[in-house]
C-alpha positions as CSV (number, residue, x, y, z in Angstrom):
1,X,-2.2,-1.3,-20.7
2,X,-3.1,-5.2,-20.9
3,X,-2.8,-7.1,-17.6
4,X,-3.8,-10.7,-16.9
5,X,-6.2,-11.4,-13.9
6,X,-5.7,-13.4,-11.1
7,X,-8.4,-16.0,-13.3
8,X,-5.8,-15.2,-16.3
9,X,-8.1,-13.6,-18.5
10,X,-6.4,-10.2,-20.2
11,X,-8.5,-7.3,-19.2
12,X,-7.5,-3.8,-21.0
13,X,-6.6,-0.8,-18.4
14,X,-7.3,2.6,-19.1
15,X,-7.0,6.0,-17.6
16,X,-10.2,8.1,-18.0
17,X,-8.0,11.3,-17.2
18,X,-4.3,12.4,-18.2
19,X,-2.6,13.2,-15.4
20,X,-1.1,16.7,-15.3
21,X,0.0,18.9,-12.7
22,X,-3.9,20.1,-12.6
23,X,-5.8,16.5,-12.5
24,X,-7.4,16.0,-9.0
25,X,-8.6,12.2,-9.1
26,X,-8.4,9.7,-12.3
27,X,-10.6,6.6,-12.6
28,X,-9.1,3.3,-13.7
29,X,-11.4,1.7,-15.9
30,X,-11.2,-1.7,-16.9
31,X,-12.1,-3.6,-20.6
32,X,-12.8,-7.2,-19.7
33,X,-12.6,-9.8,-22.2
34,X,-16.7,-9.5,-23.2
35,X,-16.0,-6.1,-23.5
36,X,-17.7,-4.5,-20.6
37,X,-15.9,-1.5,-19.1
38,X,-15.7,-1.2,-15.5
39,X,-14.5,1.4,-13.2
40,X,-12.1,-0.6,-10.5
41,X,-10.6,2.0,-8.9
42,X,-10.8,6.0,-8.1
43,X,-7.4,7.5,-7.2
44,X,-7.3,11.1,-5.8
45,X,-3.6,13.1,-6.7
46,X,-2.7,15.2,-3.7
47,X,-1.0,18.0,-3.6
48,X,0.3,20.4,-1.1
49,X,3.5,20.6,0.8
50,X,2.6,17.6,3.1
51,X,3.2,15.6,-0.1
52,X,6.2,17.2,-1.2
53,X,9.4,15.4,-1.8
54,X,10.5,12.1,-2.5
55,X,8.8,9.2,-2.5
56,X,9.9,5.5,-1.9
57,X,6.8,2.7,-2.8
58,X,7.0,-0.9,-1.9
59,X,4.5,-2.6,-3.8
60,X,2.6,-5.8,-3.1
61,X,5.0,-7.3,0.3
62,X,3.6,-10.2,0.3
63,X,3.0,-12.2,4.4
64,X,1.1,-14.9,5.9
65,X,-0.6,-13.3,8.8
66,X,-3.3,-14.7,11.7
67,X,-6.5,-12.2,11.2
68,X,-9.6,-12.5,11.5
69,X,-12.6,-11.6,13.6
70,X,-13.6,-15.2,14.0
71,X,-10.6,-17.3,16.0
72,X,-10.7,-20.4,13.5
73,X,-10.5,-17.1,10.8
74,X,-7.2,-16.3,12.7
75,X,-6.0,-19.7,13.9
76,X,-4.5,-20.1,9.9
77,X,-2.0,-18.1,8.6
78,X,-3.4,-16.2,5.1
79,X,-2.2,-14.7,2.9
80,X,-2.0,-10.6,2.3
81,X,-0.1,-8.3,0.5
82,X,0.8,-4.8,2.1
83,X,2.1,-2.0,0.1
84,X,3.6,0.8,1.6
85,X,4.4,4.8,-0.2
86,X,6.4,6.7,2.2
87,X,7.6,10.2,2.4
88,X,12.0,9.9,4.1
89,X,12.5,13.0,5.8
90,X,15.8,13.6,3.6
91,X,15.6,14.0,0.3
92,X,18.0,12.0,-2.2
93,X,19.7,15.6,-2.5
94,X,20.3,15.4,1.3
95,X,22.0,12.0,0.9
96,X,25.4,13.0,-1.2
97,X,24.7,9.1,-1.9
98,X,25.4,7.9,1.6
99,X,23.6,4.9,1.8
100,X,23.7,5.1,5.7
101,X,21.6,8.3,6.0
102,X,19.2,6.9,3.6
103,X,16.0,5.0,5.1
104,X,17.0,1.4,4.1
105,X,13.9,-0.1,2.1
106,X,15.1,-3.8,2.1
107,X,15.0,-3.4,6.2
108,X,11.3,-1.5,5.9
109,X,10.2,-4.2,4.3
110,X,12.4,-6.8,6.8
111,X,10.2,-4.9,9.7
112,X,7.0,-4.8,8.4
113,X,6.7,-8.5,7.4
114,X,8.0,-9.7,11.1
115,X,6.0,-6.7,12.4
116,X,2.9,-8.5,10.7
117,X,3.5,-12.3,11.2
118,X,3.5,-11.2,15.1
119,X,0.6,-10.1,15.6
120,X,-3.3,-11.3,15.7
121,X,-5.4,-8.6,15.0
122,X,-9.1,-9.1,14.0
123,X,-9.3,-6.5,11.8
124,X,-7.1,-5.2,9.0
125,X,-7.9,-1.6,10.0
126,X,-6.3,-2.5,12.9
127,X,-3.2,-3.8,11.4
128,X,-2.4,-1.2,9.0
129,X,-2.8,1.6,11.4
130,X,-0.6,-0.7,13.3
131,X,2.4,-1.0,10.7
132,X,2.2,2.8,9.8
133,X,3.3,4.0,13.6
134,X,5.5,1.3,13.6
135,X,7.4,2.2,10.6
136,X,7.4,6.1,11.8
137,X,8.7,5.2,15.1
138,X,12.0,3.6,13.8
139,X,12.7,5.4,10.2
140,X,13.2,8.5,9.0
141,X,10.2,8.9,7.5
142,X,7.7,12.0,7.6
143,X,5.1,10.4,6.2
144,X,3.3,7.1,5.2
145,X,0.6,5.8,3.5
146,X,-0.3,1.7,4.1
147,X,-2.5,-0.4,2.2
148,X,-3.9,-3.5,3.4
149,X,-4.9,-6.1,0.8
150,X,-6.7,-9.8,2.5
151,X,-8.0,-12.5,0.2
152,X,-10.8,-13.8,2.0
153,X,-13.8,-13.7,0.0
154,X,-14.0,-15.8,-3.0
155,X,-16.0,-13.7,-5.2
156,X,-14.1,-10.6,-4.6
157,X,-10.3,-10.1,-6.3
158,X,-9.8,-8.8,-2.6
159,X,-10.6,-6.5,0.1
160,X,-8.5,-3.1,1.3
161,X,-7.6,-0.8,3.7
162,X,-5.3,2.2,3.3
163,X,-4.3,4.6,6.0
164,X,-2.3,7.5,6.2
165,X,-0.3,8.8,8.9
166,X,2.4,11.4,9.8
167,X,5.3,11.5,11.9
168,X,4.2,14.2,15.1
169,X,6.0,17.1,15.3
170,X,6.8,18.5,18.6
């Protein structure tokens, strides 16, 4: 797979495992333009019945948000990007397509961006731990997984944070 950067160079994209019902983790390794393969990213596959079921991703919401551990770091709004992969506690089977028992992703995504433009939190730990309760206090949802992405440091594409949390069961 070819992607440009955010510097608009094409960099080559490449799975060092298939992924089969079997594969644990894959590596994403990454051809840049001189030719020098990097690994960018390790991604472990769970499995299990806790990650069972359907899944609903929001990629990339992008928000302007005060954070920071420094005040003047906060005083700005900056940019980040929060992507969220959560678990509904229906399935689609469940639904019979009624749209009103069905966790509406337009308003997740409605939440989570006011959610995040309200508060000032110094860390993004903080924040995405934040969002994920949030989001399993008012939807359906069994389980979530949030990931973080801030743009602060300007040799560094960006820095992340990805939590996981479940809904309690009583």
């Amino acid at each position: 797979m070819s992607l440009r950067d955010r510097r608009g160079e094409v960099r080559q994209y490449i799975w060092d495992a298939v992924l089969g019902s079997s594969a644990t983790s894959a590596v994403l390794l990454c051809l840049n333009g001189s030719g020098i393969l990097n690994a960018i990213s390790r991604v472990t596959l769970k499995s299990g019945p806790e990650n069972a079921g359907d899944v609903i991703r929001l990629e990339q919401i992008e928000v302007l948000a005060h954070i920071g551990v420094p005040d003047d770091e906060r005083a700005q709004p900056q940019r980040l990007t929060i992507s969220l992969t959560f678990w509904p506690v229906k399935s689609g089977d469940e639904l019979n397509e009624d749209i009103t028992c069905a966790v509406n992703y337009a308003e997740v995504c409605a939440v989570t961006r006011t959610l995040v433009q309200d508060r000032r939190d110094r860390l993004i730990e903080t924040l995405a731990g934040a969002v994920a309760q949030h989001l399993l206090g008012i939807f359906e949802i069994k389980r979530i997984i949030v990931e973080v992405r801030k743009f602060v440091l300007p040799e560094v594409e960006f820095v992340s944070v990805t939590v996981t949390r479940d809904r309690a069961t009583s």
